[in-house]
Each structure stands twice: as structure tokens, then as C-alpha cells.
C-alpha positions in Angstrom: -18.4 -8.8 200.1 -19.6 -5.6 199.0 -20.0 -4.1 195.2 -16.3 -2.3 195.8 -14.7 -5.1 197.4 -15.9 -7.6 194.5 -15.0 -4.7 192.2 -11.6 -4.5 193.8 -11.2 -8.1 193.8 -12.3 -9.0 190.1 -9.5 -6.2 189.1 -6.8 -9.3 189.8 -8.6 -12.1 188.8 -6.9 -14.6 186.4 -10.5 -14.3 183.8 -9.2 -11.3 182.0 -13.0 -10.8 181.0 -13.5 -10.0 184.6 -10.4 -8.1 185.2 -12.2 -6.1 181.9 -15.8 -6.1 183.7 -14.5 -4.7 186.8 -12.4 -1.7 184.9 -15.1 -0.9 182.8 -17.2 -1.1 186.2 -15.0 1.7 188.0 -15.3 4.2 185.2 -18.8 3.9 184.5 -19.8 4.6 188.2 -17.0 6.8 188.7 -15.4 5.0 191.3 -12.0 7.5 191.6 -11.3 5.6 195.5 -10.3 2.4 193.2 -7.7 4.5 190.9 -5.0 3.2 192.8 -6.1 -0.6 192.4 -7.1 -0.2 188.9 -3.5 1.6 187.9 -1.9 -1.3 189.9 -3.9 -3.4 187.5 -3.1 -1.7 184.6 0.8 -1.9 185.5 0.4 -5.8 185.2 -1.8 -5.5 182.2 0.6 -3.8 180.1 3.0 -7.2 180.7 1.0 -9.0 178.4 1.0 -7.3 174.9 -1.7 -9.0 173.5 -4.0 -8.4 176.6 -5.2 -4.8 174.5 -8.7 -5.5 174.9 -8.5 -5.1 178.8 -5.7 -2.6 178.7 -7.4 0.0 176.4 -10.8 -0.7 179.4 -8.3 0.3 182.0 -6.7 3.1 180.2 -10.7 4.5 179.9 -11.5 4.1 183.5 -8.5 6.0 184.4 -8.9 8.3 182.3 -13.0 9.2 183.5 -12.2 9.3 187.3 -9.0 11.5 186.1 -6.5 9.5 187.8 -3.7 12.1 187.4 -0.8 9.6 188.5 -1.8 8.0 184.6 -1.1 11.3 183.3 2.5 10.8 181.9 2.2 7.4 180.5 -0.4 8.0 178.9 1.1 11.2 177.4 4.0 8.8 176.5 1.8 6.7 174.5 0.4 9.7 172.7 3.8 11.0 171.8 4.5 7.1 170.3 2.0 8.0 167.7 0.7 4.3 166.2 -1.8 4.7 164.0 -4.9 2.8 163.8 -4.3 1.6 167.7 -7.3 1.3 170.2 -4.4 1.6 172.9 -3.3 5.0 171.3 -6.9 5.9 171.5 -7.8 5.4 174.6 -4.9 7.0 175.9 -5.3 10.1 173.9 -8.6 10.5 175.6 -7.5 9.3 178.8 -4.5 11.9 179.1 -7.2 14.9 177.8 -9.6 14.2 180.3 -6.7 14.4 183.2 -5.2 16.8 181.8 -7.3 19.6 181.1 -8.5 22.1 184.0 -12.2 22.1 183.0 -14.3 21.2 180.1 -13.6 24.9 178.6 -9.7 23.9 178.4 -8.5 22.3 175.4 -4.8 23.4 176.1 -4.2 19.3 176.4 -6.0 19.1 172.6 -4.1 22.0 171.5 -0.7 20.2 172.1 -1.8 16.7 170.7 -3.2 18.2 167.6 1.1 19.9 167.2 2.3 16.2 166.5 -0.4 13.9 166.0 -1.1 12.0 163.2 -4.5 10.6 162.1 -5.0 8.2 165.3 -4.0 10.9 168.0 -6.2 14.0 165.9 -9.1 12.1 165.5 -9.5 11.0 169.3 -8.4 13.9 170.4 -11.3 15.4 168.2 -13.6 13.2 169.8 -13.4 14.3 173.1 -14.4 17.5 172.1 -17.8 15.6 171.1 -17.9 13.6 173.4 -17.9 15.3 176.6 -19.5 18.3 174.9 -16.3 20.6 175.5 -17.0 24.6 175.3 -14.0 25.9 174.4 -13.5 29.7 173.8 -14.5 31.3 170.1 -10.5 31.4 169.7 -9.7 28.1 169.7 -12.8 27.0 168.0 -11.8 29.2 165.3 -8.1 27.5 165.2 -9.8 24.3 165.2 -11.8 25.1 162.0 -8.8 26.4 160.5 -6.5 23.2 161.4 -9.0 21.4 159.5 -8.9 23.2 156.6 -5.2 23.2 156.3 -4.4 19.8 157.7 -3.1 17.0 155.3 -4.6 14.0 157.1 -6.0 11.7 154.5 -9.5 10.0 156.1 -8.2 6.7 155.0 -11.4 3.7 154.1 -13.2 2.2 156.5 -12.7 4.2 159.3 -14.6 7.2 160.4 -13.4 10.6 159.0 -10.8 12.4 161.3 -13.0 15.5 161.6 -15.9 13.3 163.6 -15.4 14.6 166.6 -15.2 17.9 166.4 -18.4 18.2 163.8 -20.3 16.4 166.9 -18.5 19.2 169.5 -19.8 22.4 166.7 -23.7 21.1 168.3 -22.8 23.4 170.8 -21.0 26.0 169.5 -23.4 28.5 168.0 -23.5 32.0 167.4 -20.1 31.4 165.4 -20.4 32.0 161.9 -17.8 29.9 160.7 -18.9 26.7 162.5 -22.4 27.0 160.5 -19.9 27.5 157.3 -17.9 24.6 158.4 -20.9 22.2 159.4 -22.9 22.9 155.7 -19.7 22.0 154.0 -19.4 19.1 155.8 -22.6 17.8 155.0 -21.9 17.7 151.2 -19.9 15.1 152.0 -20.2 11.6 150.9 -19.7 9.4 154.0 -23.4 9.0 155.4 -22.5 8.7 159.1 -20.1 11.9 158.7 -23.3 14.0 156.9 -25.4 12.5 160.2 -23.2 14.2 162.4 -23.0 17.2 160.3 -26.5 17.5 160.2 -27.7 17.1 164.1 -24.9 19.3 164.8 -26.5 22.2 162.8 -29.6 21.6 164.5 -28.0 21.5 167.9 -27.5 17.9 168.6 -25.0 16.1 169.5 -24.3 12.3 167.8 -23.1 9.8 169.6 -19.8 8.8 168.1 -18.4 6.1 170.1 
């Protein structure tokens, strides 16, 4: 049996901690000829409310070899709106990463950001930093501004809302206002926040996940 094949095969094993091993597996290495498999998987997963763990590892593999037939449910689960949900996270990722036409499109973030609350704003802020998104000076601009005006509360003991798209400003330079925005943000009293801040003004991106 081949690496695929065992792959494949681990995807409907009764050990949900191999059914999670071989989703995590396809997303990592990009496998996109297992989407189909792995969304059959995830169809079964979802079955089992309380098997989140392996359903939010699913959801991310999907969502990195842009499994477009995922595109809608996950959308759907966006649109539900739970807060402090890892499901909700993931799929809020998930669905960006399909959904948008490159990384300078952040249409898919746009529309999130329109009904979110603080679960579906701060992961969709995080793919900005995590995949390094460019997107152009307008939106970057409306995304400084939605900040400023938003009435999202970063609630204790979780990481601010804004986290993400600090980490993305690393590559937006030669915009005044993200240099305004960034030394703001690092008068702020959350130390892992200020980190962010910081390397972003010097041009580095923060791991934030």
C-alpha cells in the first residue's frame, strides 16, 4: 500500500485519531486528488457532533487544496455565526481560501466581515496573515477603517480580533495609514498583540496560529 492509498484508507478508519492524521495529512502535502474522499469523510464526520476535533482537521484540508464542492457548507456555517467555535473557524478560513480568485482578492473577506461577529471577523482577519494576502490599497484602507469603527469587544483570554490583519500590514508598506494603525496598535496592552504589532512594522510576519 502506497502513502495515498494508506492516506485514503485511514480517512474511514474507526480510530478517529487516524481519520484526524490522515485529514491533516492531505492538507499539509496538498493532496487535492483526495478532496473527494476527504469530503466523503467529512459528510460522515459531521454525524457525530462531538467528533469537532476531526471535523474542524477536515474542514482545514478542504479548505488548503480549495475543494470548491465545500464551498457552500462552509459558507453556511459562516452565516450560522457561533461564536467562540473552532468549527466556525475553520470554516471561515476554509470558505476564504476557496473562494477567493487569488491571494490579491479579499471579495470573500469583504462579505464575511458585512455580518460577522467576533468569531467569523477575527478568522477571517487571519487569513489575511496567514497566507500573506496583498490586497489592493482600497481595501486595505477599508480594512483600517472597519477597525476603527467596529464595536467588537476583544473579550479575555482570547486573542484580540484585530490579530490577523496586524500580522497581514508586514506586507503592506508604502501606506501611510497602516504605519499609523500598526504604532497605535503597539500601545496596547496585550503582549502577544504588541509582538505582532511590532514585526509587522519591521516587515515580518508572526505566526498567529
Amino acid at each position: 500500500m502506497d502513502k495515498i492509498e494508506e492516506i485514503h484508507s485511514n480517512l474511514i478508519a474507526s480510530k478517529s485519531t487516524l481519520r484526524r492524521a490522515a485529514a491533516k495529512l492531505i492538507g499539509k502535502n496538498e493532496i487535492a486528488e483526495l478532496g473527494e474522499p476527504l469530503w466523503n469523510a467529512y459528510q460522515n464526520e459531521i454525524k457525530n457532533p462531538k467528533a469537532w476535533e476531526t471535523q474542524v482537521e477536515m474542514i482545514k484540508s478542504l479548505g488548503l487544496i480549495r475543494f470548491k464542492e465545500s464551498k457552500e457548507a462552509f459558507y453556511k456555517i459562516c452565516k450560522e455565526n457561533k461564536e467562540h467555535d473552532m468549527v466556525t473557524s475553520s470554516a471561515v478560513k476554509a470558505y476564504v481560501r476557496i473562494a477567493r480568485a487569488n491571494i490579491q482578492d479579499v471579495n470573500p473577506i469583504l462579505d464575511l466581515l458585512s455580518f460577522g461577529k467576533f468569531e467569523v471577523v477575527s478568522s477571517a482577519f487571519e487569513v489575511l496573515g496567514e497566507d500573506k494576502m496583498m490586497p489592493p490599497s482600497k481595501e486595505i484602507l477599508f480594512f483600517l477603517d472597519y477597525v476603527s469603527k467596529s464595536t467588537i469587544v476583544s473579550e479575555k483570554g482570547y486573542t484580540d480580533f484585530r490579530v490577523g490583519l496586524v500580522c497581514a500590514c508586514a506586507g503592506w508598506k508604502g501606506i501611510p495609514e497602516v504605519s499609523v494603525f500598526l504604532n497605535e496598535c503597539i500601545k496596547e496592552e496585550d503582549s502577544f498583540f504588541v509582538k505582532v504589532a511590532s514585526n509587522a512594522l519591521k516587515g515580518k510576519y508572526t505566526a498567529i496560529s
